[in-house]
BALUM-849024 format. One record per residue (C-alpha): x, y, z. Coordinates in nm, 3 decimals. Example, Ala and Ser with C-alpha at 12.3 -4.5 7.8 and 13.67 -1.06 7.14 Angstrom:
// residues 2
+---------+---------+---------+
:      px :      py :      pz :
+---------+---------+---------+
:   1.230 :  -0.450 :   0.780 :
:   1.367 :  -0.106 :   0.714 :
+---------+---------+---------+
This chain:
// residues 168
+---------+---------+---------+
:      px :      py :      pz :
+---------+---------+---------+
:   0.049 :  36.616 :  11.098 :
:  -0.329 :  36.732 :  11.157 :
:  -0.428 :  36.597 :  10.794 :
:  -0.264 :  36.224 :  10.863 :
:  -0.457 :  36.251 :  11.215 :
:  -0.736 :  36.342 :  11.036 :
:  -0.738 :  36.049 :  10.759 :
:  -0.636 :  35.776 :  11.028 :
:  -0.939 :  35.956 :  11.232 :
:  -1.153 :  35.930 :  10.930 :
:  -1.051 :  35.538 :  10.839 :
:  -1.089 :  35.412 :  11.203 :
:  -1.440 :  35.558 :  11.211 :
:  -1.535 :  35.377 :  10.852 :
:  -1.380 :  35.068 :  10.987 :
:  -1.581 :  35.104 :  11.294 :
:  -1.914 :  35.190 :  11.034 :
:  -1.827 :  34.903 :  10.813 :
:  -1.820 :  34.619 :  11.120 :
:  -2.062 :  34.706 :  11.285 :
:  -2.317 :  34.711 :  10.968 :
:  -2.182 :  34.344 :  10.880 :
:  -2.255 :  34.253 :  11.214 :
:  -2.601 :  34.408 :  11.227 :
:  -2.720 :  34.205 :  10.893 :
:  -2.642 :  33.900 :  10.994 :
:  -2.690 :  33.774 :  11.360 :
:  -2.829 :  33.416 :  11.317 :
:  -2.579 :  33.121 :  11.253 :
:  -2.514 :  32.961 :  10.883 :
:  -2.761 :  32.698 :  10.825 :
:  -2.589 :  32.413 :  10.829 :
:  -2.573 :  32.136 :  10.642 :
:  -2.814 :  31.774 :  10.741 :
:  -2.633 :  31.516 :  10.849 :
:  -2.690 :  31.160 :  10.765 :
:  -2.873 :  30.929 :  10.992 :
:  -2.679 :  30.675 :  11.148 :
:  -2.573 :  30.373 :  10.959 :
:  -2.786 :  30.029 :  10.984 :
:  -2.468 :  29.786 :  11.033 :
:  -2.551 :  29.437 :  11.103 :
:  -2.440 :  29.248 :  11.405 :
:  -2.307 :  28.962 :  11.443 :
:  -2.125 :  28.744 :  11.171 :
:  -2.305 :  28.773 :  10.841 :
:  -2.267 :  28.587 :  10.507 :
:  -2.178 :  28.862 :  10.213 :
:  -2.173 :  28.614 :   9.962 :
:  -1.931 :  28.406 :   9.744 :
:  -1.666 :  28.564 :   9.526 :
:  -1.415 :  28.470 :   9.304 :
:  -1.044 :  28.597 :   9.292 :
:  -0.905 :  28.591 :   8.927 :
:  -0.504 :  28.625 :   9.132 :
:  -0.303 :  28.564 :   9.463 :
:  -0.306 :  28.826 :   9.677 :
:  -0.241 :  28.971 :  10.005 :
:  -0.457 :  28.971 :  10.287 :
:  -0.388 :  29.062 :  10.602 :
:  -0.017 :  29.060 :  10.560 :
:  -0.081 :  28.679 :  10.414 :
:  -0.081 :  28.507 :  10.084 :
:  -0.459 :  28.424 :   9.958 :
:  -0.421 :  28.190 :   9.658 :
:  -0.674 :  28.268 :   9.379 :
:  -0.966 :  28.086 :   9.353 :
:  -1.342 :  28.093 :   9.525 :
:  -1.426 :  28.175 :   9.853 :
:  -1.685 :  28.238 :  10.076 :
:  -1.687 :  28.594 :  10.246 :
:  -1.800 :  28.637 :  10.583 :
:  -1.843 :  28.993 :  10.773 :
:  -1.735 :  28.925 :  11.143 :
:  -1.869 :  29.089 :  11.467 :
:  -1.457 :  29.171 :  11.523 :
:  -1.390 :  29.564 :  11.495 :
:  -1.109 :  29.635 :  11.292 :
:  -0.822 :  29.734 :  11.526 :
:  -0.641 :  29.996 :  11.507 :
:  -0.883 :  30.266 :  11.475 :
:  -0.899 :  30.340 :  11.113 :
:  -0.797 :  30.711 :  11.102 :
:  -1.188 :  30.847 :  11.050 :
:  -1.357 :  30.609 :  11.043 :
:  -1.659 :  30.477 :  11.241 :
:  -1.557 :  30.124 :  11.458 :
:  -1.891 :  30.005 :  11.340 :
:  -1.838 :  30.062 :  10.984 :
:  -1.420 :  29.902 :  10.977 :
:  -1.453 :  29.530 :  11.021 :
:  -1.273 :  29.230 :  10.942 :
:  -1.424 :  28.983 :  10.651 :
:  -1.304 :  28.598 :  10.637 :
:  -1.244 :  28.429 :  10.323 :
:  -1.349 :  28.066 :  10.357 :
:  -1.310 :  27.784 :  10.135 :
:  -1.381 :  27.430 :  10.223 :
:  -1.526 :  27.504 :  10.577 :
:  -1.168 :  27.646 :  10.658 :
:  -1.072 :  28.040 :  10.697 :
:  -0.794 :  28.143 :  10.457 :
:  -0.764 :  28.420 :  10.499 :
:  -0.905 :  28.797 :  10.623 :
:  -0.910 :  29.125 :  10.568 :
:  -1.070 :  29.463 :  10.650 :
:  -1.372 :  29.509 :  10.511 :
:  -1.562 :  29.905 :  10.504 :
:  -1.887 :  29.899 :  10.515 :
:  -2.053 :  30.199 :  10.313 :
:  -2.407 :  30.281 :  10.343 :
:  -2.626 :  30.264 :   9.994 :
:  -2.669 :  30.677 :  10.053 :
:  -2.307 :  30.748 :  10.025 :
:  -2.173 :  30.513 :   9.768 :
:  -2.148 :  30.794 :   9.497 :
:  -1.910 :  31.032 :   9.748 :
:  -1.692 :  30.679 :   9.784 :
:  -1.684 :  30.514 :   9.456 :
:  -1.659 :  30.655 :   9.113 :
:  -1.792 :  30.327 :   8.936 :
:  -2.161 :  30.092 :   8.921 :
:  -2.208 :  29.911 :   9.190 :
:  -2.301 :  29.565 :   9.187 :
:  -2.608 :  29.495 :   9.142 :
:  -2.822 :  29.432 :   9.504 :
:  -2.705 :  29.143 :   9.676 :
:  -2.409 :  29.085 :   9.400 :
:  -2.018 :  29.129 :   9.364 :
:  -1.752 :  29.247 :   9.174 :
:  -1.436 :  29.195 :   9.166 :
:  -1.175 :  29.422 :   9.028 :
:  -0.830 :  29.495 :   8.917 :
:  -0.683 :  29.832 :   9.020 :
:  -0.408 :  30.117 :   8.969 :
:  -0.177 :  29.976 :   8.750 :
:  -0.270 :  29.591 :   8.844 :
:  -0.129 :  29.673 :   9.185 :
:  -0.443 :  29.615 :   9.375 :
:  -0.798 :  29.364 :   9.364 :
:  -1.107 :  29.528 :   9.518 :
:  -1.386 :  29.286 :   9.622 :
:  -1.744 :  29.475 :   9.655 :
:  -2.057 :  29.356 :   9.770 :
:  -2.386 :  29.481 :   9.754 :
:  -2.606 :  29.324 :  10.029 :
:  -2.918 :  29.452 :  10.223 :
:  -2.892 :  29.822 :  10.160 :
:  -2.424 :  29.853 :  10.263 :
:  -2.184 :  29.810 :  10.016 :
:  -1.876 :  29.634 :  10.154 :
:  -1.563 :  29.740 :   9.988 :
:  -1.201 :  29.518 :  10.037 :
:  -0.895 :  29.607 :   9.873 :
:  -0.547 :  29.370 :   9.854 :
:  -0.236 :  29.437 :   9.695 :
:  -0.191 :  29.188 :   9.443 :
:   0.061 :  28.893 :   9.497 :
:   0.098 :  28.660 :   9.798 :
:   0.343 :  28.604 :  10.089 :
:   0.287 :  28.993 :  10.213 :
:   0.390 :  29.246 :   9.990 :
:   0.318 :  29.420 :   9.677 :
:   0.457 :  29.381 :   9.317 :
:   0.660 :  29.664 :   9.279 :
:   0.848 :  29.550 :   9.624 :
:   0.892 :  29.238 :   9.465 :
:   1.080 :  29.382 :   9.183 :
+---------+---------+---------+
C-alpha cells in the first residue's frame, strides 16, 4: 500500500512539473491569422454585362428560356440570410431581355482576393463571362468578372422549377 501511495505521489508531482513548465513557455496568445479587409461591393443596381444561356433553366423557382440576356446586380439583399454569408455579398441579379425582366436569381459576389479558395477553374477574363455546364449537366453557372468581384450564379438546368433528375 505505501509503494502505490508512493507512485500515485510520485505521478501527481510530475503531472504537476510537466503543466506548469508548458505553461511557463508559452504565455502570449497564438498569432493569429490576418483577416481580409472588407469587401468593395457596389451599391445600387449595376450592369454585369450580357450573357448567353446555351439551355432553359431554373431561376428563382421559374423557367428562363435559353437565349441572351442582360444581367443586372440589384441593390435587393438576398433574403433569407444565406447560411454564412455576408448580406452585402448575397444579392439578387435580373436577367433582362428586350427591356423586360425574365427572370432572377441570387447572385454571390466574391472578391478578386478569394476567388482561388471559391473556384477551382480560370476566371473570366476582367470584365468578361462564362458560362458553364455543371455536375453531370444538372446545373449552368454564369460568372462575371467586373471591377475587381467575381459574381457567381448557379441554376439547375430545365424550366418550370425543378431539376432533371425530378423530372425523370
Amino acid at each position: 500500500m505505501k509503494k502505490q501511495w508512493v507512485l500515485v505521489c510520485a505521478l501527481a508531482g510530475a503531472l504537476a512539473a510537466a503543466g506548469s513548465t508548458a505553461s511557463a513557455q508559452h504565455t502570449a496568445p497564438n498569432q493569429q491569422p490576418a483577416t481580409a479587409a472588407a469587401p468593395t461591393v457596389p451599391g445600387g443596381d449595376v450592369a454585369l454585362g450580357s450573357v448567353r444561356l446555351p439551355r432553359a433553366v431554373s431561376a428563382d423557382g421559374k423557367s428562363l428560356p435559353a437565349g441572351t440576356y442582360q444581367v443586372r446586380l440589384t441593390a435587393e439583399p438576398a433574403k433569407p440570410d444565406a447560411v454564412g454569408t455576408t448580406q452585402e455579398l448575397a444579392r439578387w441579379a435580373e436577367f433582362v431581355q428586350g427591356g423586360t425582366v425574365r427572370g432572377r436569381e441570387v447572385v454571390n459576389i466574391v472578391p478578386q482576393a478569394e476567388i482561388k479558395m471559391v473556384v477551382k477553374d480560370a476566371p473570366p477574363p476582367s470584365g468578361g463571362s462564362k458560362v458553364q455546364v455543371l455536375r453531370g449537366n444538372e446545373y449552368l453557372r454564369v460568372w462575371i468578372n467586373r471591377g475587381g468581384n467575381h459574381y457567381l450564379m448557379h441554376f439547375p438546368i430545365g424550366g418550370g422549377g425543378t431539376t432533371p433528375s425530378a423530372s425523370r
